[in-house]
N, C-alpha and C positions, 0 to 999 in steps of 0.2 A: 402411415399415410402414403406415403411412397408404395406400397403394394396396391394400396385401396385403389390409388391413381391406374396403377398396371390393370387390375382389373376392369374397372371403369371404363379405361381406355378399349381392352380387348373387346367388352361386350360392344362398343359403338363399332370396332372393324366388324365385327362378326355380323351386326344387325345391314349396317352397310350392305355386305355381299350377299347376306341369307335374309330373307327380307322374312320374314312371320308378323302375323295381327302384333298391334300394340299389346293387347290382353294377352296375347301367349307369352309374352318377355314379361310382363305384370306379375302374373300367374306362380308364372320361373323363379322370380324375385323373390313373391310371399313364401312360397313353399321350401326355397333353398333357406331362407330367413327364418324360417319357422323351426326347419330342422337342425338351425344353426343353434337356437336357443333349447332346442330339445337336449343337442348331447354335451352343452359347453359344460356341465359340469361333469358328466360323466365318459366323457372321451375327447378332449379337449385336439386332440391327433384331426379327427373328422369334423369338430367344428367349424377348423380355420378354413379347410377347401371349402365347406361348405355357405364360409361368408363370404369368403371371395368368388364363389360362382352366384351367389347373389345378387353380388354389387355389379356382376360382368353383366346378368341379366338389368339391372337397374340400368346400365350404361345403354344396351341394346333397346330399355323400352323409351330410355331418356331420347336419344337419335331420331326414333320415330317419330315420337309425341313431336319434339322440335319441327322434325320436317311438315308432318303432317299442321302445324301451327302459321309457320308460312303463308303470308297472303299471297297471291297468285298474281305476277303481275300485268299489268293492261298490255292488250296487242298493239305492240307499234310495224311491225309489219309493213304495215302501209306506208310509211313515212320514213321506211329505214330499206327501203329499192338502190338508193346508191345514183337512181338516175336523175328525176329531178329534184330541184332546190325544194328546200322545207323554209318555212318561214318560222322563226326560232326565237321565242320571247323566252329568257333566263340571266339567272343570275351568275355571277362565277362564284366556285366556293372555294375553287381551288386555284391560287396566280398561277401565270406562266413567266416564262424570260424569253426576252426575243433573240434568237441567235441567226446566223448566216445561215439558209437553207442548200443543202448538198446540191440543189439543181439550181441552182441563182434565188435571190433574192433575202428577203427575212423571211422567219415564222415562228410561231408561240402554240406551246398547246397548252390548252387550261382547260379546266372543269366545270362545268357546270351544271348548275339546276333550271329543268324546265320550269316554265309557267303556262307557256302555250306551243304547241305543234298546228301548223296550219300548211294544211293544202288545197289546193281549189275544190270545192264543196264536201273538205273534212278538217276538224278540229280535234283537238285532245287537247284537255287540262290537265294530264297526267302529272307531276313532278318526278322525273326517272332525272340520273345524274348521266351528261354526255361527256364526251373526253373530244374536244375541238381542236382539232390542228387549222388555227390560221394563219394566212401566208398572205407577201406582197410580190409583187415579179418585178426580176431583177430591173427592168425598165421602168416600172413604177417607182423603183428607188434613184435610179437616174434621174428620173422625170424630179421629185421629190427633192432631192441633192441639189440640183440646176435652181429649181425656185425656191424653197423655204431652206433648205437645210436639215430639216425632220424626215425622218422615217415616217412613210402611210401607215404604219402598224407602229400600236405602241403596248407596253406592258397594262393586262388589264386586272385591275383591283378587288380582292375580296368585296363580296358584297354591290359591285356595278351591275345596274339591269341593262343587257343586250338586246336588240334585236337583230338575228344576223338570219341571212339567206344561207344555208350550207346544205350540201349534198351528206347524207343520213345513212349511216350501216348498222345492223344488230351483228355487236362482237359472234365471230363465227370461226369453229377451231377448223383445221384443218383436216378433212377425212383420212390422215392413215395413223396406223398403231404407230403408238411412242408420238406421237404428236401432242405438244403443249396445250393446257385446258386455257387456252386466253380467254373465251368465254366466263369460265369459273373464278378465272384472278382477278376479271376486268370485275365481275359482279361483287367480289366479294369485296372491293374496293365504292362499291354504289354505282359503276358503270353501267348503264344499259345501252348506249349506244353512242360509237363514235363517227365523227363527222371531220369532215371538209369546207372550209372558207374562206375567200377570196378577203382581204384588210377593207376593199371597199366595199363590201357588203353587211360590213356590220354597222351597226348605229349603237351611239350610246343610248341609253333612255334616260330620264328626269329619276331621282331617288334612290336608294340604297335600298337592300332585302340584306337576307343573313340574320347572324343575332349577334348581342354588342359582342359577347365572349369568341364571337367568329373573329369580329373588326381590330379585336384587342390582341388577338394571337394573329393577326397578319399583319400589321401596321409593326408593331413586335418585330416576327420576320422580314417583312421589307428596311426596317432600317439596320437588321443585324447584319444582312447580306452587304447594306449598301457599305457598313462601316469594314467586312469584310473584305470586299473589293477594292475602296480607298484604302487599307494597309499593304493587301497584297494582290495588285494588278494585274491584269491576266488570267493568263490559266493559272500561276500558281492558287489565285482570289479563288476560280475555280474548284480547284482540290479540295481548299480550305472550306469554303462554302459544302462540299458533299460531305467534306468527313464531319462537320460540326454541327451542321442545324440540319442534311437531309435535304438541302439548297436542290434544284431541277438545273445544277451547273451542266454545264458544257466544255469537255476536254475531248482531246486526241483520243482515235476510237484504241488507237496502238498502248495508251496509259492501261486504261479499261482492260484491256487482254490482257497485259503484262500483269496485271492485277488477281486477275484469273488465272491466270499460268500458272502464278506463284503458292495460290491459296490464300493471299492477302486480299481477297476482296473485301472482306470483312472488317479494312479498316477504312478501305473508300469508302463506304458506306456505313450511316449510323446507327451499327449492333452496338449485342451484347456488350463486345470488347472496350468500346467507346464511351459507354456508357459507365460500365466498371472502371475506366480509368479516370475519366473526371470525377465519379465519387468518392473514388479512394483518395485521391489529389483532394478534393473539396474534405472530405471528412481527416487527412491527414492535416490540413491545414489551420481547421476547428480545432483539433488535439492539440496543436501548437499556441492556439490562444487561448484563455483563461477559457475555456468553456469543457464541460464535466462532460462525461461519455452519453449522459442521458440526450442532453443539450444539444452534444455533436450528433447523433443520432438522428434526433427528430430535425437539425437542418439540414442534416444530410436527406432524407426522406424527403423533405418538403423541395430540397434544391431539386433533387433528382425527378420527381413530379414538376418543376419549372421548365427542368430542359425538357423532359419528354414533350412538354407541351407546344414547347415554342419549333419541337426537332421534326413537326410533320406530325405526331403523334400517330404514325405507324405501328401494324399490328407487331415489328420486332424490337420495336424502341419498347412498348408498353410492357410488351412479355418480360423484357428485359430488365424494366424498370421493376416491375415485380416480385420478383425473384430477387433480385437485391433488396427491397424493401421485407420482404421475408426473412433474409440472410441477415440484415442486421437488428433486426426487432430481434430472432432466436440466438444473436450476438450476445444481445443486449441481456436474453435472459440466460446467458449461461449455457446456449443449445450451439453455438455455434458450432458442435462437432454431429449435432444431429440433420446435416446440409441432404440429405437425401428426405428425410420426413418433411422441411422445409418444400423442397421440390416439388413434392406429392401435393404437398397443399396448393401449391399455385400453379402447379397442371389442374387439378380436381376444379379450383377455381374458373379455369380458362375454360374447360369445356363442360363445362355446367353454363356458362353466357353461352359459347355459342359450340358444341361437340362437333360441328365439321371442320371447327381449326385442327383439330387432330391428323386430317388427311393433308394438310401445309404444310411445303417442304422444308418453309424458315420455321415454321413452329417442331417439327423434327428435328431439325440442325440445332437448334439452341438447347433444347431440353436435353438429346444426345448428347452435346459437347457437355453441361453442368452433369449431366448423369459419368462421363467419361471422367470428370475431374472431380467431383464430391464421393463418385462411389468405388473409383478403382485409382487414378492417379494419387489423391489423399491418405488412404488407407496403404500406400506401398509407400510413400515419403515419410508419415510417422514411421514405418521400421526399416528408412533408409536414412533420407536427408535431415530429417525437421529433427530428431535425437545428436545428431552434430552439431546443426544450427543453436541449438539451446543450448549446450556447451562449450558455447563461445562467450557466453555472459560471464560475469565475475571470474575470469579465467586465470586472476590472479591470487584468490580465494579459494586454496585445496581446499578448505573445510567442506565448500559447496562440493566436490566432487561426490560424499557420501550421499547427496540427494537424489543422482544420476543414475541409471539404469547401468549396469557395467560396460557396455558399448561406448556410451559418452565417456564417461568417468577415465578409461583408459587414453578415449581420443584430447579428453581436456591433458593428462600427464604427456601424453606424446607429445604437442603442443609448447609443453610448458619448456619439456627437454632439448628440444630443436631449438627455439628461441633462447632459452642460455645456450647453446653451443654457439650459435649465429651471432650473438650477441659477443661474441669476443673477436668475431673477424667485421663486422661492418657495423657494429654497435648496437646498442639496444632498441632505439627508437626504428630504426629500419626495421632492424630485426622483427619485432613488434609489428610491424606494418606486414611486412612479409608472413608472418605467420599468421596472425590474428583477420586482416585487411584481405590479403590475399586468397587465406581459404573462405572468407567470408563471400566474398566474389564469386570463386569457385562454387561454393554450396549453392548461391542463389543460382548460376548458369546453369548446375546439375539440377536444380528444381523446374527450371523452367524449362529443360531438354527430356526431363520426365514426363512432365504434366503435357507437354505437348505433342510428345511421339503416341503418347497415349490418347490425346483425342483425337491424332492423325489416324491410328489405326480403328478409332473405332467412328469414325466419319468415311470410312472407304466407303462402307456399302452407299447411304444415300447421296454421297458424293458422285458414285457412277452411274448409282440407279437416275436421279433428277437429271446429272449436267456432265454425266459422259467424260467425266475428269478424274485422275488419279495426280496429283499433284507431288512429284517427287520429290522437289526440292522445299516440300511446303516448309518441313521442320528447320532446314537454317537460314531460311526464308524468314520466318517467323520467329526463330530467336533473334535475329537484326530485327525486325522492321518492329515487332512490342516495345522492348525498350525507349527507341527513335520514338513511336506512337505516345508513351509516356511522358515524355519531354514536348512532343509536339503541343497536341493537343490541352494539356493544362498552359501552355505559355499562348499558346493563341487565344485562349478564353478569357485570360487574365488582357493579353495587348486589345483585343474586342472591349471589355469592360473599359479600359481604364483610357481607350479612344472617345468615348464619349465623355471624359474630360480633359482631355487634352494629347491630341499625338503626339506633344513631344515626351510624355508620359509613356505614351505606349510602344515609342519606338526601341526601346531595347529588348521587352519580351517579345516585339512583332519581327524582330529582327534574329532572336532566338529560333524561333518559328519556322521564318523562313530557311534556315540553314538547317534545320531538323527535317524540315518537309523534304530539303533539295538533298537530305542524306538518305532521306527512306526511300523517292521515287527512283534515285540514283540506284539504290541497292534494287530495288523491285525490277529496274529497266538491266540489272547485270543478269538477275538471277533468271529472268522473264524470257533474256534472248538466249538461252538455251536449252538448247534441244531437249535434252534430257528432263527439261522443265515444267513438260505436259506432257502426261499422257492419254490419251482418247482413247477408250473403251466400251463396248458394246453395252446394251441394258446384259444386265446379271441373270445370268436361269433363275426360277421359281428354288429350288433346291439351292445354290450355290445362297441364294438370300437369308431363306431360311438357316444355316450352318452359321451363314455371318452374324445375326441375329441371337442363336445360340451361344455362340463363342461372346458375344458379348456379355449375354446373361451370366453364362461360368464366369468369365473373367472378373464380373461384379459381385458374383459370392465367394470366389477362391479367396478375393483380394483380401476379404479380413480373414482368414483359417489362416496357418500357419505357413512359414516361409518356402517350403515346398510347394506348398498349394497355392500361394500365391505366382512363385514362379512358373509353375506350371498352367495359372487362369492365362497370363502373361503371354505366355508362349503362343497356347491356343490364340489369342485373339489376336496375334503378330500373324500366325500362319492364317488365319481365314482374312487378311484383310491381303494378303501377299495372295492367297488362293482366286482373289476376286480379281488379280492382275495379270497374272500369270498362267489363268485356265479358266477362258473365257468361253461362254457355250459356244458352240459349234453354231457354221451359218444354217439359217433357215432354208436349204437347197431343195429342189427336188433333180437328182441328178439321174440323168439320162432324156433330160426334158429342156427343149429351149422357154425360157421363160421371159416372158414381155411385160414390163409393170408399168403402167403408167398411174405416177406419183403426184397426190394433190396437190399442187403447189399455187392454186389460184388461177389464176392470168397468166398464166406461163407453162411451157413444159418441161417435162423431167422423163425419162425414162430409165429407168433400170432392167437389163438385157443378160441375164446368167442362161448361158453357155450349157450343154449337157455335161461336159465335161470339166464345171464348178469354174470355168472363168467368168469376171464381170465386169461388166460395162454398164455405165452413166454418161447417156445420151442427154446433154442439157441438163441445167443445175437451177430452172426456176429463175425468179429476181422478179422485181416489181418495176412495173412500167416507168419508161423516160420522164410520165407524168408525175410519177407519186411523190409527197413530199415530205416521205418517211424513209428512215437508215437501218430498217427492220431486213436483219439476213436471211433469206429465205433458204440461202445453204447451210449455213450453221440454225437454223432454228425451226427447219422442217425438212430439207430433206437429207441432214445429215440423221435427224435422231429418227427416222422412219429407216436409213439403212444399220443402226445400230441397231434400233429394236429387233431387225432381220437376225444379229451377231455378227453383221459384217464389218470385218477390223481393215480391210483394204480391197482395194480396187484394183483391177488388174490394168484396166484403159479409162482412160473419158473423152466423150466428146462432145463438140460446140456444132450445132448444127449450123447456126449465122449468129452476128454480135449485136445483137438487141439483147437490150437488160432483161426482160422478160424469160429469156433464154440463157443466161450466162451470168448475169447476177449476183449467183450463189458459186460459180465455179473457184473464186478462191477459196473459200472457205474448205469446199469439199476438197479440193489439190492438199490444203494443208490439214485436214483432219484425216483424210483416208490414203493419202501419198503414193497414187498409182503410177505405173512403171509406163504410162505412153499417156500420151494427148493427140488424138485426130482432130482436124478439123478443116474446110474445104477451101476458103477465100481467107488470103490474110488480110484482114482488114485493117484498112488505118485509125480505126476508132478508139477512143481512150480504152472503153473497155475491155475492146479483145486486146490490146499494150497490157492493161492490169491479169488478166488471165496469163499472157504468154510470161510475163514476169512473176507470177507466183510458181510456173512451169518450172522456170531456171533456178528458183530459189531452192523448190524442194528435190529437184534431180529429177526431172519428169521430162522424159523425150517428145520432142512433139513429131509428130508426123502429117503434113498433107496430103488427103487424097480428095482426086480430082474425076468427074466422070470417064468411066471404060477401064479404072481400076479394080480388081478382084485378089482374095485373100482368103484364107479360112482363120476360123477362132473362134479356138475352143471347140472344133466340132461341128462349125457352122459355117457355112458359104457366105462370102459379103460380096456383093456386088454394089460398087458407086456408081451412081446413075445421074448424079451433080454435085458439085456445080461444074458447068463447062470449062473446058481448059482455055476457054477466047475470053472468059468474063473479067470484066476489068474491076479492081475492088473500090469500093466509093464509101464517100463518108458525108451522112450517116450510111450506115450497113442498109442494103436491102435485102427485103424478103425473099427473093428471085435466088441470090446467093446461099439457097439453104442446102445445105449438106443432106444426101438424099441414100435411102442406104437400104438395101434388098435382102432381107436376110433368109436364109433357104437352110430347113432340114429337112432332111429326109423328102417325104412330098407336101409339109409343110411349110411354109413359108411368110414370111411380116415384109410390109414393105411401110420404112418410116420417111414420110414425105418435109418434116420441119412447118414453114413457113410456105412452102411453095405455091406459087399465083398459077393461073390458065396456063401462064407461059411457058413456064415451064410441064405442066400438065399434058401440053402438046408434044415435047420430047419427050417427056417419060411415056407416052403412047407406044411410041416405036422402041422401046427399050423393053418390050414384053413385060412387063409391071404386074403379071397377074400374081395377085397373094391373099392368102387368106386370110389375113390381118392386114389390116391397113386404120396408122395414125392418121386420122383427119388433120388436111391442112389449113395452116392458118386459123389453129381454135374454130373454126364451123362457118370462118366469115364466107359472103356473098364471091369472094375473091378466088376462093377455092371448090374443088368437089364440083366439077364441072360433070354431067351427063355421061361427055363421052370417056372421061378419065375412068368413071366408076364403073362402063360396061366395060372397060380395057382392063382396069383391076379385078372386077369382078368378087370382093373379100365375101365371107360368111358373117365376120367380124370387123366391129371399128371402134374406134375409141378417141373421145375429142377432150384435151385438155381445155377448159376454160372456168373464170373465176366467177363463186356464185354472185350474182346481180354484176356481174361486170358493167361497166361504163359503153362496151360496144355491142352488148347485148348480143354475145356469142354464146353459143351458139343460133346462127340465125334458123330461124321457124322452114324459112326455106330450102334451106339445106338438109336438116334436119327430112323435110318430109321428102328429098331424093333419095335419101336412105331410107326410107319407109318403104316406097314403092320400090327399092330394089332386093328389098327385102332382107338389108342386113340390119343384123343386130349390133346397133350401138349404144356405146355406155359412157357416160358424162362424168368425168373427176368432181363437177360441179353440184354431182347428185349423190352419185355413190361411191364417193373418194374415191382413194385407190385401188384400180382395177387389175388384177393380172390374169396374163392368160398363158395356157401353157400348150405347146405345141412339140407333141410327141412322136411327130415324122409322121404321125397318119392322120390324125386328127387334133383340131383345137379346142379347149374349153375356157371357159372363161368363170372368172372366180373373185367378186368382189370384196377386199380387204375386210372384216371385222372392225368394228369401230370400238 
């Protein structure tokens, strides 16, 4: 089942990227099946390929039939511009929690289902599900505070009908390679379009919608969280709420990273791991009471379908619920050493409901990790650990030795010999402990330093491919923090339960809990703030994937052939996951060429500037406007993985052209993922954010340098002239646009000239500073503010290029700017249209060359 699954699998990648008629993969099917049964009795050798390129075509025509089955959803378009309000009849399906919002005040985001889309002389009945961020402003909470006491936003309830006024987007990914499918996650969660809205624009309406099994699993989670919270307050409540039900808690964004750093995300959130550890607790605790294995079994299965249910019923809870429920049904019949043919069957199952889960990075991770531990961690512990561990039983009973394999049999005599000798200097009972207790500790530590170095190596690859993380310190990381997790989580389920009759019940295991918690976060916040703790690495070459890929395969057939071959699958798949850190592709350069990229980053800019001579530079880091009322990083979540997808591992300079979030945003993140050796930037402003920028500077050893207009440098091969900001300009807070760092770049007889933010004002100095260039960044994203007449006959460019966000709220690029560039007959190109754009300027000429999506 387990191969059937591989094959399955492969024909759905294959149909994926090779598209052919559904009937040619049909075809494929009958005819590989057909010759399957022609020679299974007389060459049983060419059979087997021959069902499994069957079943690969089965896979490939299944993919299609699926997509092509698909209803096609309604155009919302219209209603999802971003600029005015929609009037929004729905239900919630999904609650939120209301937290402090980053920019003042409260906000909640919840789910909902439409009933109605209305705008002046348009309607839609559509039902599509929205993801709504509502918010109150920080003086509506004052206001609110002074007279009633209540918050204007409160938590809203599975099943309440809304009408709220909110501003409408269609999830929209980001135009450059290596850019996140938010679109594809958002949908495949029922999202079709998120929105914005003010607390006073919504209205309850009269009645409930949903259905009762919706009401009964959220009424459920509403009071599991609240009794969560009343034991443990705070963010610990927090923690407690992510790791156990899958809660939308709210903690420190620093827990989160430390969590990531480590490779312990997996226990802040409600995986596999979480899910294996209360069953095993739950079905270890059935064993201990009168109840038969049949018995324990099926409450184990039933429990385990309770929690997934109440846990969010997420596609990693389910998967994971799954596959346990397999494992112990083939437990139950005696199969439990058959964990691999199990596997098979509940991938097979998974993508027979729906075959694009196959391409999910959590449905990868899981399947990998139980493939890393059923097919090669297991199969190397029977001819290491688990042959010791079984001859620790009756180990006062030689007769038992004649049952043992001669490995144990010898380690039970060794055992017995050391404990009489020991037994006459500190007695027998120690003694006893010391031998028996002691190794027994030992063996479990060596089992779990097994099983996990080995899903460590063989989680490299989609570890770096998805999230750009090599997690060094994962493995002792994770021998602390499982343990801790074991302890934690069965004693808080247990203080949760037995809260609902009474706290003073629950206060010794809620109190167990919380010392388990404050042991694991403790170890997580040691291992987390070191350096050595993360490593960031580029997307993988096509080849170095493939090899990693391979070496897994070997490692998973060596592992049962003999103890050579085994050590030897071993080896391989230590060295290709070590290969995937250590010899990473080369950058995407074209060297002898200045190159200009302007990176989609929305609302904001970004440019990336390599040098002919392969140095680089990051002009602006993105970030989402003063307005927005989301903590989405645009450096770490778009323009760090569009410079990895490049294979670039460091930066040589960055700079901040002026401290508007729009522009700078993303700058820590990018300081501490790519840790370039200089910071420019022109005005030191007094604003929190360029304080946050200059202190990520110091943290990770990054020189900053000022320059100021009438300074000149080369780099990398390239002339800079600074042309602003002025050395009279005084810094103000908030930052102004005036203050943009303005910067001339000359090779050869080509030339860019990148203006920032800059207004008329400055427009009129840069006149007299000879400005003419063949590229030139549009200032100020396209607004009416910039791109003045006579600037543009003084520059004079071939080429232009305007960062701005599709359907932005200022409706930039404006039509009229846009059409001065018409009639001067340059060619410009919109981040907002054709992602990211580069151009490359060869000393004699420029071309220009829009990103591949």
């Amino acid at each position: 089942m387990f191969v059937a699954a591989l094959g399955f699998a492969a024909g759905i990648l294959v149909a994926n990227y090779l598209w052919r008629s559904p009937f040619i993969w049909l075809t494929a099917c009958l005819v590989a099946f057909a010759g399957m049964l022609a020679f299974w009795k007389r060459d049983g050798q060419l059979a087997y390929p021959l069902l499994l390129t069957s079943i690969a075509a089965l896979g490939a025509f299944y993919l299609q039939a699926y997509d092509a089955a698909q209803v096609t959803p309604p155009d919302l378009h219209a209603f999802a511009t971003g600029e005015g309000e929609v009037m929004v009849t729905a239900h919630v399906i999904r609650e939120g929690l209301v937290r402090d919002s980053p920019y003042g005040g409260k906000q909640e985001s919840v789910d909902l289902e439409s009933e109605e889309l209305t705008l002046p002389g348009r309607t839609s009945n559509a039902h599509v599900g929205i993801r709504l961020t509502i918010y109150s402003k920080e003086s509506e909470e004052a206001a609110a505070e002074t007279n009633s006491g209540e918050s204007p936003l409160r938590a809203y309830a599975y099943g309440e009908r809304l009408q709220v006024a909110a501003k409408l987007r269609m999830p929209r990914n980001y135009g450059n390679p290596g850019a996140l499918d938010l679109a594809g996650y958002l949908a495949s969660q029922g999202i079709r379009l998120t929105g914005s809205a003010q607390a006073s624009r919504v209205e309850v309406l009269p009645g409930l919608a949903g259905n009762h099994i919706g009401l009964l699993r959220a009424r459920a989670r509403r009071s599991i969280l609240t009794h969560i919270q009343t034991l443990w307050p705070g963010e610990p409540g927090a923690l407690m709420q992510a790791m156990l039900i899958g809660g939308r808690a709210f903690f420190g964004r620093d827990i989160k990273t430390d969590f990531q750093r480590t490779g312990t995300y997996h226990i802040l959130v409600v995986s596999g791991i979480n899910v294996g550890i209360l069953a095993f607790a739950f079905f270890w605790a059935l064993r201990k009471l009168p109840f038969g294995e049949t018995s324990a079994t099926a409450l184990t299965i039933l429990g385990s379908w309770g929690y997934a249910f109440v846990a969010d019923l997420g596609s990693p809870i389910v998967r994971a619920t799954i596959v346990l429920n397999i494992y112990l049904i083939t437990r139950l019949l005696f199969r439990d050493r058959a964990g691999l043919n199990a596997l098979g069957v509940a991938a097979l199952g998974m993508l027979v409901v729906n075959p694009r889960t196959l391409f999910e990075a959590s449905f990868q991770l899981t399947f990998l990790s139980v493939i890393a531990v059923a097919g090669i961690a297991v199969p190397v512990l029977r001819r290491t650990v688990y042959p010791l561990q079984t001859g620790l039983k009756n180990l006062d009973s030689p007769n038992y030795d004649y049952s043992f394999p001669t490995q144990a049999a010898q380690f039970r005599s060794d055992l017995r010999l050391i404990r009489t000798q020991l037994a006459e200097i500190v007695g027998k009972r120690v003694a006893t402990f010391i031998t028996v207790r002691a190794t027994s500790i030992l063996l479990a530590a060596a089992e779990l330093i097994v099983g996990s170095t080995i899903i460590q190596f063989s989680l490299t690859l989609p570890m770096a491919w998805y999230f750009h993380r090599v997690t060094t310190l994962s493995l002792p990381a994770n021998a602390l923090v499982i343990p801790l997790a074991g302890v934690l989580l069965p004693t808080a389920v247990v203080a949760v339960a037995l809260s609902y009759v009474s706290t003073w019940l629950a206060w010794l295991p809620a109190q167990v809990a919380a010392y388990s918690l404050d042991l694991l976060t403790g170890t997580v916040h040691l291992f987390g703030h070191l350096h050595l703790s993360d490593r960031r690495v580029p997307t993988p070459s096509l080849m170095m994937s493939c090899i990693a890929v391979a070496a897994i395969g070997l490692a998973l057939v060596l592992a049962r052939r003999r103890a050579n071959a085994m050590a030897i699958g071993l080896a391989i798949l230590a060295s290709a996951a070590l290969a995937l850190v250590l010899l990473p592709p080369r950058p995407q350069i074209c060297p002898g060429v200045l190159e200009v990229t302007a990176i989609d980053v929305g609302q904001g800019d970004s440019l990336l500037i390599v040098t002919p001579e392969g140095e680089t530079l990051l002009l602006d880091s993105g970030g989402l406007g003063a307005t927005s009322r989301s903590d989405f990083d645009v450096g770490e979540e778009v323009v760090s993985p569009y410079l990895w997808s490049r294979g670039i591992r460091r930066l040589d300079a960055v700079a901040i052209s002026h401290a508007h979030s729009d522009h700078i945003g993303g700058m820590r993140s990018v300081i501490a993922n790519f840790r370039p050796h200089e910071l420019w930037y022109g005005v030191e402003s007094p604003t929190e954010g360029f304080a946050d920028v200059m202190k990520a500077a110091k943290e990770f050893g990054v020189e900053s340098t000022a320059h100021h207009a009438g300074d000149e440098y080369d780099f990398g091969g390239v002339h800079i002239r600074v042309l602003n900001p002025q050395t009279w300009w005084e810094p103000r807070n908030p930052a102004q646009d005036d203050e943009s760092l303005v910067l001339h770049l000359q090779y050869g007889y080509t030339s860019a000239l990148l203006v920032g933010d800059s207004h008329r004002r400055i427009e009129q100095l840069l006149i007299e500073e000879n400005p003419h260039a063949d590229l030139l960044k549009v200032g100020h994203h396209g607004s009416l503010t910039s791109s003045s007449p006579e600037f543009l006959a003084a520059v004079r460019p071939e080429f232009a290029v305007v960062s701005a966000g599709f359907y932005n709220p200022f409706r930039h690029p404006r039509p009229e700017v846009m059409a001065r560039y018409a009639v001067s007959h340059i060619s410009t190109y919109r981040t907002d249209l054709a992602g990211a754009v580069t151009f490359y300027l060869d000393g004699k000429a420029v071309t220009a060359r829009p990103a591949p999506r």
